[in-house]
C-alpha positions in Angstrom: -38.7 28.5 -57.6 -39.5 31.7 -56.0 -41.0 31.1 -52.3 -43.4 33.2 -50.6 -43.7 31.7 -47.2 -47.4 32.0 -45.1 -47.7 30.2 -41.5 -51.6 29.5 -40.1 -52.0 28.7 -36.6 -55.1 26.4 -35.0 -56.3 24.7 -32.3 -55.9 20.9 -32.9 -58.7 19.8 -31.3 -61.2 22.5 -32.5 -59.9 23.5 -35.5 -59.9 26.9 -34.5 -58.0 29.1 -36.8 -56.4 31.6 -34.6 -55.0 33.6 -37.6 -52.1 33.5 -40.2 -48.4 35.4 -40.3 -48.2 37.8 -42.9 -46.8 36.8 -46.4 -42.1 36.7 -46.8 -41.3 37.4 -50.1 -38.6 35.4 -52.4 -37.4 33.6 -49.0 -37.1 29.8 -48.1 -36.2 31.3 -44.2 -38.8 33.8 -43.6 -38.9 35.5 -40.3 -42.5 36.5 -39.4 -43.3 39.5 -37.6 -46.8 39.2 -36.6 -47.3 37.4 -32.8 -50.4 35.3 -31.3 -51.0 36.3 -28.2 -52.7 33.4 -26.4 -54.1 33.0 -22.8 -51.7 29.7 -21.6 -53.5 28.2 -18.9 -50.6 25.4 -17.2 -53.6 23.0 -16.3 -54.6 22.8 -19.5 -53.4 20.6 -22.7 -54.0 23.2 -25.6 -53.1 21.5 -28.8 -52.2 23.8 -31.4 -51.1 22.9 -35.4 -49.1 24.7 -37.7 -49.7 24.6 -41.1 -47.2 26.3 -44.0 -48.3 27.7 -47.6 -46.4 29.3 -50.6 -47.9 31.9 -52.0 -48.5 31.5 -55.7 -51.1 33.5 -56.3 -54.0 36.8 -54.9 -56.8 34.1 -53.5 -57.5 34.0 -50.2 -58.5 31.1 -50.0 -55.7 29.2 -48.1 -56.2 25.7 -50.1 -55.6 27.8 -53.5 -52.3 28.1 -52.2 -49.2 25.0 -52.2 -48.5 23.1 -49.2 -45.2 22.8 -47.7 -46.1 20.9 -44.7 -47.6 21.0 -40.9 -46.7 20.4 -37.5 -48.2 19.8 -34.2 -47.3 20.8 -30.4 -48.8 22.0 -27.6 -48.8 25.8 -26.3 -47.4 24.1 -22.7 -44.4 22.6 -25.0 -42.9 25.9 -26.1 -43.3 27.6 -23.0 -41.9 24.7 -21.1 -38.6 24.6 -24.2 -35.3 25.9 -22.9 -35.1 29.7 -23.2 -39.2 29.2 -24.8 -37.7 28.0 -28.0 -38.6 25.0 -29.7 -37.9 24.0 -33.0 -40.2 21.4 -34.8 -39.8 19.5 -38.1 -42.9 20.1 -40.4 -43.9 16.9 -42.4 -47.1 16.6 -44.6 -45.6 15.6 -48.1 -44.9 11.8 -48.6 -41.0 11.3 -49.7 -40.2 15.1 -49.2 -38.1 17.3 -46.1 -40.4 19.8 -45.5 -38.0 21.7 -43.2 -38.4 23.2 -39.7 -40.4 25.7 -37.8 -38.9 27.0 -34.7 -41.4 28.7 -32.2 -40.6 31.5 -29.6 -42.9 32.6 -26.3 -42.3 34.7 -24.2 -45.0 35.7 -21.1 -46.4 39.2 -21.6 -46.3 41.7 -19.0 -49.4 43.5 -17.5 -48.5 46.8 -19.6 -51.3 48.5 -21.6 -49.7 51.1 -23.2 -49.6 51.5 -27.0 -46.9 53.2 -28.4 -46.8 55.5 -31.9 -43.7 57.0 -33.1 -42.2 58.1 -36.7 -39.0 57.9 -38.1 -37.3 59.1 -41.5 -33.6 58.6 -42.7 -30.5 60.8 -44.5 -28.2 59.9 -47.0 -28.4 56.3 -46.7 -26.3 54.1 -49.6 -27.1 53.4 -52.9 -27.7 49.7 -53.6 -27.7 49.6 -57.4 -25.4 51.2 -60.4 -28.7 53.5 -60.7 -28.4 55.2 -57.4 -31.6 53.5 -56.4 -32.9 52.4 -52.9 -36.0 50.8 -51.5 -35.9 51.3 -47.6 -37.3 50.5 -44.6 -36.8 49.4 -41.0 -36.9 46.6 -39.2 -37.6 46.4 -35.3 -36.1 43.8 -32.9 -36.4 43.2 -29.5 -34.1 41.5 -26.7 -35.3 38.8 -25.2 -33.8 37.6 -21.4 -31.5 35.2 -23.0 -29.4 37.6 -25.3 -31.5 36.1 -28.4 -33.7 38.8 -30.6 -37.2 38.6 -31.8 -38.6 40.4 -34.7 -41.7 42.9 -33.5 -42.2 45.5 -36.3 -41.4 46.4 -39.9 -41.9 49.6 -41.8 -43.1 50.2 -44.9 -41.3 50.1 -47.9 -40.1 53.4 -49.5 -39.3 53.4 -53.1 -36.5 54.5 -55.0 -35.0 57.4 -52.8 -32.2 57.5 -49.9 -33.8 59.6 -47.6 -37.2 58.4 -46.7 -40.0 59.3 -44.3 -41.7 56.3 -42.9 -45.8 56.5 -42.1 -46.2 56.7 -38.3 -47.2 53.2 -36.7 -48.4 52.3 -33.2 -47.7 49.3 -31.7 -48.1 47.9 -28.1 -45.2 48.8 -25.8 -44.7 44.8 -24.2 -44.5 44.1 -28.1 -41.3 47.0 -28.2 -39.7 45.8 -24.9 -42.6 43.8 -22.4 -42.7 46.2 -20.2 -39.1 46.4 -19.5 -38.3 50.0 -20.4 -34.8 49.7 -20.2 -34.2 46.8 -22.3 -32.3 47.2 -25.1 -34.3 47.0 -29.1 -31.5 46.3 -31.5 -33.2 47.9 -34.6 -31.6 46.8 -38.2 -32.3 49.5 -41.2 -32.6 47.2 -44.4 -33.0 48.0 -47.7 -36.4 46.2 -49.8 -35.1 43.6 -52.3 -35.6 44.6 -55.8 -37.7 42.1 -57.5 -36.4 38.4 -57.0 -33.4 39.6 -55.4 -32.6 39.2 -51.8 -32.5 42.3 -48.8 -29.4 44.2 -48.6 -28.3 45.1 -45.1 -27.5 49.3 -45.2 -26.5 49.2 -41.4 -28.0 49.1 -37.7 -28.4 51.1 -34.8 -29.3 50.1 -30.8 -31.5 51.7 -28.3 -34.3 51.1 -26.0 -37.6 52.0 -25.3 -36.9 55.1 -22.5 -34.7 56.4 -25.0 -37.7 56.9 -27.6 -40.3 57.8 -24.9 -38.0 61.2 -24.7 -39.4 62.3 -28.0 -37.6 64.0 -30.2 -34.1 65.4 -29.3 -30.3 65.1 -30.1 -30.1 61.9 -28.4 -32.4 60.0 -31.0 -30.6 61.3 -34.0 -28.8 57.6 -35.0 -25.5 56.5 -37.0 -26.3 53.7 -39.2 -22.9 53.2 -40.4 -21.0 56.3 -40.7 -21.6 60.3 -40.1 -23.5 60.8 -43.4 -26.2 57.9 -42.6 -28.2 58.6 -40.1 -32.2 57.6 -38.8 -33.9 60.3 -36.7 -36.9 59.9 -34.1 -39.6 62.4 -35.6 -42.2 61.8 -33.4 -43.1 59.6 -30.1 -46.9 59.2 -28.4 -48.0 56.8 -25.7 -51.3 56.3 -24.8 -53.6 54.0 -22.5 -55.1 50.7 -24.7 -58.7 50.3 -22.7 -59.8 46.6 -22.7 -63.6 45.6 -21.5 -63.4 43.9 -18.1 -63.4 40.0 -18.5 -62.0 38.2 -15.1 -64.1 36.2 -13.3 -62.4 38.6 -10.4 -63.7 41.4 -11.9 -64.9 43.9 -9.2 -68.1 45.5 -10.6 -69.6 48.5 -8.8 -73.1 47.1 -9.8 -73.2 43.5 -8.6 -70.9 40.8 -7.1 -68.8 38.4 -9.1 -69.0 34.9 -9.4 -66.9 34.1 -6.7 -68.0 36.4 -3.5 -71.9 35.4 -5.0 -70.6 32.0 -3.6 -68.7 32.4 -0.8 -72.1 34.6 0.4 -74.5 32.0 -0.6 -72.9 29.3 1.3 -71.0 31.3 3.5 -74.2 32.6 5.3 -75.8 29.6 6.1 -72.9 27.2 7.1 -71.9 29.9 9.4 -74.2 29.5 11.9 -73.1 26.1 12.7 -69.7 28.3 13.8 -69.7 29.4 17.5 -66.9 32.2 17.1 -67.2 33.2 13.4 -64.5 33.4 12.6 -63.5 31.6 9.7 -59.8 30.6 8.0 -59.5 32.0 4.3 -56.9 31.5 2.2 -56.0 31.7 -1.4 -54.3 29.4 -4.2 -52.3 30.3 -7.2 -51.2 33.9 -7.3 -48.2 35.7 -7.2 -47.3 37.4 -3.5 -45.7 41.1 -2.8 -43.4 42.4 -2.2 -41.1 39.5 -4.2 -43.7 37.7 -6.4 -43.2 34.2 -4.7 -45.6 31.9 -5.9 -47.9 30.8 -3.5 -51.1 27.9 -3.2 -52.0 28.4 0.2 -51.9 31.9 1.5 -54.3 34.0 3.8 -56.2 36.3 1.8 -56.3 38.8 4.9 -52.6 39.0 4.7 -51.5 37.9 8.0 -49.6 34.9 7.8 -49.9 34.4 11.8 -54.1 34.7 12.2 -55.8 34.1 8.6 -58.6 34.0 10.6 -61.7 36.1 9.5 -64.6 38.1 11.5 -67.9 36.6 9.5 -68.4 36.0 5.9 -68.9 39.9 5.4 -64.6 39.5 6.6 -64.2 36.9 4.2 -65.4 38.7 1.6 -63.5 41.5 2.8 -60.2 40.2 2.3 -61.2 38.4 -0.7 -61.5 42.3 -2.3 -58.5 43.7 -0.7 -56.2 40.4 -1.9 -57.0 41.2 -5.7 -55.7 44.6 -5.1 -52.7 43.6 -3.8 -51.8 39.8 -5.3 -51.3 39.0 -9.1 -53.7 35.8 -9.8 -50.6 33.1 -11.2 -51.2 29.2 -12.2 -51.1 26.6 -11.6 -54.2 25.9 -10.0 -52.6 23.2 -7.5 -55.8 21.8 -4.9 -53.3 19.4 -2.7 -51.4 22.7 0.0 -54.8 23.5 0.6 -56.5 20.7 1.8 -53.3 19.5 3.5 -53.5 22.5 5.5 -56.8 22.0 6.8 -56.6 18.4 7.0 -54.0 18.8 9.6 -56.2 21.5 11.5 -58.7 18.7 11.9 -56.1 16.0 12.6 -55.8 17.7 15.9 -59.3 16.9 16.8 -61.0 13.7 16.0 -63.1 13.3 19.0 -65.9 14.5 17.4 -66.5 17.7 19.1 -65.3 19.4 16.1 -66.0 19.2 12.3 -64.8 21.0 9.5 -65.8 21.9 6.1 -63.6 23.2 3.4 -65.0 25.5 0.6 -63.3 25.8 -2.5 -63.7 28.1 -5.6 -62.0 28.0 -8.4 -62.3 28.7 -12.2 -59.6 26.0 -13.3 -58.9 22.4 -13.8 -56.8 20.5 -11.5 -53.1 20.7 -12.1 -52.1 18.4 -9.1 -54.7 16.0 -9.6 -52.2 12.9 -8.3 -51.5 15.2 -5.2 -55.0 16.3 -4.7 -56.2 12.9 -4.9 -54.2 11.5 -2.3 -55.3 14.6 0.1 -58.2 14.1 -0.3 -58.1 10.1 0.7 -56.0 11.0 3.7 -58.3 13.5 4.8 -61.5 11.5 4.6 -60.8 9.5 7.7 -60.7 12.9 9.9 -63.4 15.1 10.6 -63.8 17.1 7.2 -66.1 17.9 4.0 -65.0 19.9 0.9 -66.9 21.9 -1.1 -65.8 22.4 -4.5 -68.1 25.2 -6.7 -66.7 25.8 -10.3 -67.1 28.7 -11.4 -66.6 30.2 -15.5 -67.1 27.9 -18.7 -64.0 25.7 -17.9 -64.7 21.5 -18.3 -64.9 20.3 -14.7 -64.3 16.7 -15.5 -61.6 16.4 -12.6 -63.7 17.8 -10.3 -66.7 15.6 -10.6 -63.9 12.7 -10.4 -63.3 13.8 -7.0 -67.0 13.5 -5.8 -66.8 10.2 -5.7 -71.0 9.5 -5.3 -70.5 6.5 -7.3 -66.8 5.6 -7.9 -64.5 6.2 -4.8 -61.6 8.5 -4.9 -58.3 6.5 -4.7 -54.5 7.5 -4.7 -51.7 4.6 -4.4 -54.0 1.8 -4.0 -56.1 3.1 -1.0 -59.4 4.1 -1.8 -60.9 7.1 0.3 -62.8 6.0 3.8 -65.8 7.9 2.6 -66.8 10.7 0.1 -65.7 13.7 1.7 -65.9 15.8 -1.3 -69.3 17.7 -3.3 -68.8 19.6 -6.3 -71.3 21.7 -8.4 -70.5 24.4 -11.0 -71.7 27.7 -10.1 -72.9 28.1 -13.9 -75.7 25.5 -13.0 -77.4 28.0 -10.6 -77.4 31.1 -12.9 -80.7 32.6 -12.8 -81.0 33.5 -16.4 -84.2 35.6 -15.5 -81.7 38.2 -13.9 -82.9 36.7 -10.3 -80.2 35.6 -8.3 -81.5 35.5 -4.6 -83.7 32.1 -5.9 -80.4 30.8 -7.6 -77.9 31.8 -5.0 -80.5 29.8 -2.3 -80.7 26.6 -4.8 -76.5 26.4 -5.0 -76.4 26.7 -1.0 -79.1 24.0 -0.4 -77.6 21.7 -3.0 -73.9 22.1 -2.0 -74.3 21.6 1.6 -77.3 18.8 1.6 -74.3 16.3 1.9 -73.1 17.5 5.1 -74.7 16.0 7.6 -74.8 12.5 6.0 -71.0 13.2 5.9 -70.7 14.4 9.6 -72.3 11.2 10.5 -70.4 9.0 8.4 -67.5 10.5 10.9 -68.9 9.8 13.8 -70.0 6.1 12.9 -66.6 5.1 11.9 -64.9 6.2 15.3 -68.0 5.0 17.1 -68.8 8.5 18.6 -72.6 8.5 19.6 -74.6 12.1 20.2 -74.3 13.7 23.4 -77.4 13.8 25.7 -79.9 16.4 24.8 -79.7 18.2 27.9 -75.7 18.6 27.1 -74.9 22.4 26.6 -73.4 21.5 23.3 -75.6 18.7 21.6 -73.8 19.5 18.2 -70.7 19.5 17.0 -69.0 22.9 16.0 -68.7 23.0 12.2 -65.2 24.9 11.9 -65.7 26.3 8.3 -62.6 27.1 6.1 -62.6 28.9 2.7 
């Protein structure tokens, strides 16, 4: 039976289809060139399914087609398999081995660049008694553990032994991931003749600097011996432009999501704040100049003070840390409100309070760990703020606000709710008018403080001071 292998991929749970591999011919071990490139968030469990056809006939209509079988993993599996290789047995067809799938990720580099470039061949050799030869080439790339992965094929030429491919463009993390030095081991393979297998002509090595010269003697290529040879016609990079779509984005017109926040709150809790100046720090991104992860690190940089001058200095450093940080996951809650909870360990005499604000755009990834902060932390002097903002599910967050069901971790339930959470998408003025909304998140996120301020004081039996004492409130030390 002649087998033309097809592989659609789709989100379990939605039943998303996030495309098909194009069609092997004759094969029963095809190697598919075309790659999904998906956004892998660690915190999240993104079920994915992978469904096999042969190709029997033009319809495409994938249930024309015969079914050779299915399997199902999760996007986290295969990036967490050794060397991001994992290999899966497909099932689906009572009685029969179906075979197996094996899966290969690798994480893509920030590169943009697009790459276009055509080559053409001499002489190559003949592969039937007619002098006849149907080439084309076939692009691989390195990967970091000495394995290759397929990334392009040309075009077929028919019947000739010295053919001029059609220039292609194709991204340049797809040639090499942004590593312009690594080598692309590219094999030159003649086209099977009908029902008959490929037959390997001979291979070259080289890398993506090497093309980005151009033209010149040093891309003229031995396939096998003096008379075969591939030649670099043409090479062209260019830019690939992409619409701006972070929740970080920096837009010259209006704030993002998160400074619209860390204002809205920001500017009323500060006055509670005798110095102003406010502790800032930032979770889950990569730090210069070695790109050590980091979940608790001061956006202004200075790992000594991460003290900031006002919320006009918070959201001062917030702007200069995305042009110097790379955003990374996980999105881990626990170093954070560790290191304020010990802050406010050091005074529980009620003369100071603090209030932790958090923004983030991601589900828990620590949730065990976070949980257990937060218990420890609600017998000191301290609130946390959570505002979600994006079109993430939030279910762990709301967990944490425990208004009706307390938080616990190991047994030990939390001394009091500590924590208030609201997603920011709640407070979206969808009349364009964001001073009413921005006013209606502050009020709602901080109308828990006080009862949680006095909650404190109760439990440790600390009573007001006199009214005629030159402090009759406690100092609300605010951390972001």
């Amino acid at each position: 039976m002649n087998t033309y292998p097809l592989s659609v991929v789709y989100s379990r749970t939605q039943s998303q289809r996030f495309g098909r591999t194009e069609v092997i011919d004759n094969t029963r071990n095809p190697d598919f060139v075309r790659k999904f490139v998906l956004d892998f968030f660690f915190e999240e469990k993104q079920n994915l399914r992978f469904d096999v056809y042969n190709v029997d006939s033009r319809s495409c209509n994938i249930s024309k087609h015969d079914f050779l079988g299915q399997t199902f993993c999760t996007l986290g599996e295969i990036i967490g398999s050794t060397g991001g290789r994992l290999e899966r047995t497909l099932s689906g067809i009572p009685g029969k081995k179906c075979g197996v799938i094996i899966f290969a990720a690798e994480e893509l580099s920030n590169c943009r660049d697009i790459a276009t470039m055509q080559l053409c061949a001499n002489k190559l050799d003949k592969k039937d008694f007619f002098g006849k030869s149907d080439p084309f080439l076939v692009f691989y790339r390195s990967n970091e553990d000495g394995t290759f992965t397929i990334c392009h094929k040309t075009e077929v030429i028919k019947n000739t032994l010295n053919p001029v491919w059609q220039p292609f463009t194709i991204p340049v993390r797809a040639l090499c991931n942004g590593d312009y030095d690594r080598s692309e081991n590219i094999l030159h393979n003649s086209v099977m003749h009908t029902n008959r297998d490929h037959d390997f002509i001979g291979e070259f090595t080289t890398s993506y600097r090497e093309l980005s010269r151009g033209q010149n003697q040093f891309n003229v290529y031995e396939v096998r011996h003096n008379l075969e040879v591939v030649t670099l016609l043409s090479f062209k990079v260019e830019s690939e432009y992409t619409f701006p779509t972070s929740l970080h984005y920096m837009s010259p017109y209006q704030m993002n999501a998160y400074a619209m926040a860390l204002k809205a709150v920001g500017e009323i809790i500060q006055d509670y704040d005798s110095d102003k100046l406010f502790p800032a720090y930032g979770f889950g991104a990569k730090l210069p100049p070695d790109g050590k992860i980091s979940h608790a690190f001061p956006l202004g940089g200075d790992g000594d003070n991460p003290n900031c001058v006002g919320i006009e200095g918070v959201l001062e450093a917030y702007f200069q840390s995305l042009r110097t940080v790379q955003l990374y996951g996980p999105t881990n809650f626990a170093p954070v409100i560790n290191k304020v909870a010990n802050c406010a360990a050091e005074i529980t005499d009620g003369s100071q309070y603090f209030v932790l604000l958090m923004i983030t755009d991601g589900v828990i990834s620590d949730m065990v760990q976070t949980k257990e902060a937060v218990v420890n932390a609600a017998s000191l002097p301290l609130s946390i703020i959570i505002v979600g903002v994006g079109p993430a599910e939030f279910d762990a967050m709301e967990e944490l606000d425990g208004d009706e069901v307390r938080v616990s971790s190991r047994g030990r339930l939390a001394e009091r709710d500590i924590v208030q959470f609201v997603p920011f998408r709640d407070y979206i003025d969808r009349s364009g008018n964001q001073v009413l909304s921005m006013a209606r998140l502050a009020k709602d996120v901080l109308a828990e403080i006080p009862d949680q301020l006095l909650s404190f004081m109760r439990s440790r039996g600390i009573e007001p001071r006199p009214a005629l004492s030159s402090s009759p409130l406690p100092e609300l030390h605010r951390h972001i």
